[in-house]
N, C-alpha and C positions, 0 to 999 in steps of 0.2 A: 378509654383505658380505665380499670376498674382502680380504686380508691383502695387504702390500707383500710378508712373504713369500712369501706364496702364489705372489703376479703373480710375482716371480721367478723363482719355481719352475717357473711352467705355462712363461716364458718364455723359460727355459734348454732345458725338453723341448720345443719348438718349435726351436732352433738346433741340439739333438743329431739331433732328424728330419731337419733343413735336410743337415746330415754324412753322415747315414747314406744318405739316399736321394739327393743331389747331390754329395756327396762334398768339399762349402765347406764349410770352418770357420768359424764367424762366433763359437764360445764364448766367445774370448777377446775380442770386441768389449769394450768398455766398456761398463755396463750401460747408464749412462742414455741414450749414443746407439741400443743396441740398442731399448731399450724406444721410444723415440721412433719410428725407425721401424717396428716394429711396431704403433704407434701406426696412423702412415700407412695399412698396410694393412689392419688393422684396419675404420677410416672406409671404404677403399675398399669393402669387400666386407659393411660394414654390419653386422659384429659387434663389440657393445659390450663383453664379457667376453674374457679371455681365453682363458678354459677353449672357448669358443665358437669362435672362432680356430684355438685345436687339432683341435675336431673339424670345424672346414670345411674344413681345408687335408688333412686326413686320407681327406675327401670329393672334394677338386676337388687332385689331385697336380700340375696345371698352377698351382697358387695358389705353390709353393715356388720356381718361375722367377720369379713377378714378385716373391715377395718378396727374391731375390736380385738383382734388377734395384735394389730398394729399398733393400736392403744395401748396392750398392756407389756407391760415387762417382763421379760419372764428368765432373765439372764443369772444365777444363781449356780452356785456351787457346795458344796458340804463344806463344813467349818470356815464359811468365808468371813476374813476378817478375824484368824483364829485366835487373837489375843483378848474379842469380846466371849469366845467359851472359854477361856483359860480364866481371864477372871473369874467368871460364875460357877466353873468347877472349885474351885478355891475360895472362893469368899461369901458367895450366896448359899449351893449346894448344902452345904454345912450348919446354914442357919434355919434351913426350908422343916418346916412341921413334916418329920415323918410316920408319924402315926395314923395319919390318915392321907387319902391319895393326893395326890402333886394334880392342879389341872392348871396344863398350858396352852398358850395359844400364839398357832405362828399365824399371823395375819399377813395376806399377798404371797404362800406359799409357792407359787409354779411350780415347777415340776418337783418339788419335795425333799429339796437339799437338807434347808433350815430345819424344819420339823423333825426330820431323821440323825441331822445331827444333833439335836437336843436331845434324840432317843438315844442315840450312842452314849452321849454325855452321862445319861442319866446310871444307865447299864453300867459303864464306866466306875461310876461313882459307889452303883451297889458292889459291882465286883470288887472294888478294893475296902468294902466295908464288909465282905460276906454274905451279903443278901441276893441271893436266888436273880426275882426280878424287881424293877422298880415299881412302885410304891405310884404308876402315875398314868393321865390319861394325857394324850397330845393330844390337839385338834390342830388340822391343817384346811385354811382356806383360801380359796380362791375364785375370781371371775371365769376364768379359762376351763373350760371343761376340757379340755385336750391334755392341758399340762396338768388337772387332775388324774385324769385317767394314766398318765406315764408316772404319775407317784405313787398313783397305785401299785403299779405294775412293779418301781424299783429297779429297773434295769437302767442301767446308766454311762454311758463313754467314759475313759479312760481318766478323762480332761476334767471331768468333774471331781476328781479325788485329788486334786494335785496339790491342797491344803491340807489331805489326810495323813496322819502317821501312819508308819508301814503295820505297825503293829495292829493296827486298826483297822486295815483294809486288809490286813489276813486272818482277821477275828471275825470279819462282819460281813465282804465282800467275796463272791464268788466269780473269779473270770470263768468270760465265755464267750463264745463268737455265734452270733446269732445274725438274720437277716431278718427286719423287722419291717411291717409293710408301709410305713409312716415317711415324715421327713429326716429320720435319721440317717446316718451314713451306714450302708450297707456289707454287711459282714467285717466292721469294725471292731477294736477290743471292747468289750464291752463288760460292765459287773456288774451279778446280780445281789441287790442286797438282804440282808438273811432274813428272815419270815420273822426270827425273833426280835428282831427292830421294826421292821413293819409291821405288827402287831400292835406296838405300842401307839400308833398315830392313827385318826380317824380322820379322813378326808372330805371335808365338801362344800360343796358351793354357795360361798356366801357373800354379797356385797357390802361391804364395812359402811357404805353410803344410805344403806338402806334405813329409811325412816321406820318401820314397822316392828322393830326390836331389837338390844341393845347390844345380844349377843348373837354367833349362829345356832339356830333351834338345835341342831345336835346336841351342842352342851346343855339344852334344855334350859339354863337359869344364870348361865355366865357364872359367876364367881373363880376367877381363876387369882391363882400363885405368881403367876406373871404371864404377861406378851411379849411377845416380839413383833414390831411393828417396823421393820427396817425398810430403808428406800421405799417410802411411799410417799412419805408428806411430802419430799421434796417434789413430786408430781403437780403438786396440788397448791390453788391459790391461798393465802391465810385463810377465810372466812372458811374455808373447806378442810382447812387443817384442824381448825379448833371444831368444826363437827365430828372430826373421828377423836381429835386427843378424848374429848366430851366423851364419848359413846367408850375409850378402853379405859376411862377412869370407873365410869360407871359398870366394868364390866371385872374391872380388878376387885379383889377383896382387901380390907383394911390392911394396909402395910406390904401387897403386894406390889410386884418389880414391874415397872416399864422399859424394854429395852428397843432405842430406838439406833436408827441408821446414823456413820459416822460424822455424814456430814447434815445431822439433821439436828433440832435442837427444841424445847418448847416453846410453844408461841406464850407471849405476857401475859394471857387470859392463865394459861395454868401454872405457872410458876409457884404461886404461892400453892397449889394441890398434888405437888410432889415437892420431894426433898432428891435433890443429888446426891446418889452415891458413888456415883464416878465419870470424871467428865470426861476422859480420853475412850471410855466404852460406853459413853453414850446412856447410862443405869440410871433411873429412878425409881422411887418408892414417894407410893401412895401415901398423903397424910392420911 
């Protein structure tokens, strides 16, 4: 009978393959989320051991994408958690430089909820001020290149808008019924979202893990107004957390916002390199 250590063990040389040959870190996962889904794939593929595991994925090098698919998160909706955009329409929005361009950054985007609800936001915000368009560039990223390519696209289930005011899904939303060739449900309601919010977000692939640069190269030089970094640290061991807080502190510019997930909070290492500006949304700002 194989040991918890053991399972560990086999489990970690499975996540250093996942690195070496995809180039995703998942070590720093948390173990017991790791193990679980591994779990997942595991049942899929109908091996019981792990040691077994190893060597089918060893056999079928297409087994490491779907278990990167398995790895990552990708469960998100527009304005989820709508009390953290009510704040920031209300209390940041207002204090943001806008004489020159806003640059945001949603970090572990999937399929492109966040980032386009911040676009709405932003729009939003000039329409009741009288300004044309916003003043700003989004960056949306992610591991998943799948759940990129459908934020690209903007097309989105019914069920994703159920945090949206109406007012806003008939400003911004277009239903339609489409049959789409993917794992989505077929000839469902479906909405497309307006080319002038998709405009405002730039999408692509970028590991927040990666050693090689602070920001993703699209933005060229980082400096942004704020992130959003929601539901990720929780994934991740501390040592793994204070790598990325490290890397969006470094990527924020003086006095910009960190907004992080609700159930997430800063590790001791930064405490003292942001100031709380609100603790039920999660908001900080950069000393």
């Amino acid at each position: 009978m194989t040991s918890g250590r053991d399972m560990n063990a086999i489990y970690r040389r499975i996540l250093i393959q996942l690195k070496q040959q995809r180039g995703v870190d998942f070590t720093g996962y948390r173990a017991k989320m790791a193990a679980r889904r591994l779990h997942q794939r595991m049942a899929a593929v109908n091996c019981v051991h792990a040691g077994d595991y190893l060597i089918y994925i060893q056999d079928h090098p297409a087994e490491l994408d779907r278990l990167i698919d398995s790895l990552t998160i990708t469960v998100s909706r527009f304005f989820r958690n709508a009390l953290v955009f009510e704040w920031i329409a209300a209390n940041l929005l207002p204090t943001l430089p806008h004489n020159s361009a806003l640059r945001i950054w949603s970090t572990g985007c999937a399929n492109g909820q966040e980032p386009y609800s911040i676009a709405i936001l932003l729009r939003e915000f000039c329409r009741r001020h009288d300004a044309l368009q916003p003043a700003a560039t989004i960056f949306g990223t992610d591991i998943d290149e799948q759940a990129l390519r459908r934020a690209r696209r903007g097309i989105y289930a019914g069920e994703n808008l159920q945090e949206v005011k109406w007012g806003l899904v008939n400003r911004y939303f277009k239903p339609l019924r489409v049959c789409l060739n993917d794992a989505e449900q077929s000839g469902a309601c479906q909405f497309q979202l307006s080319s002038a919010i998709r405009q405002l977000v730039n999408f692509s692939y970028y590991d927040i893990l990666d050693t090689r640069g602070g920001a993703p190269p699209e933005s060229i030089y980082g400096g942004f107004d704020m992130i959003f970094c929601r539901n990720l640290l929780i994934y991740y061991n501390l040592a793994y957390q204070n790598r990325i807080l490290a890397k969006l502190h470094g990527a924020l510019n003086a006095g910009g916002y960190l907004v992080l997930g609700k159930s997430e909070r800063l590790t001791d290492d930064f405490l003292s390199r942001f100031e709380c500006v609100d603790a039920t949304c999660r908001i900080y700002q950069k000393r």
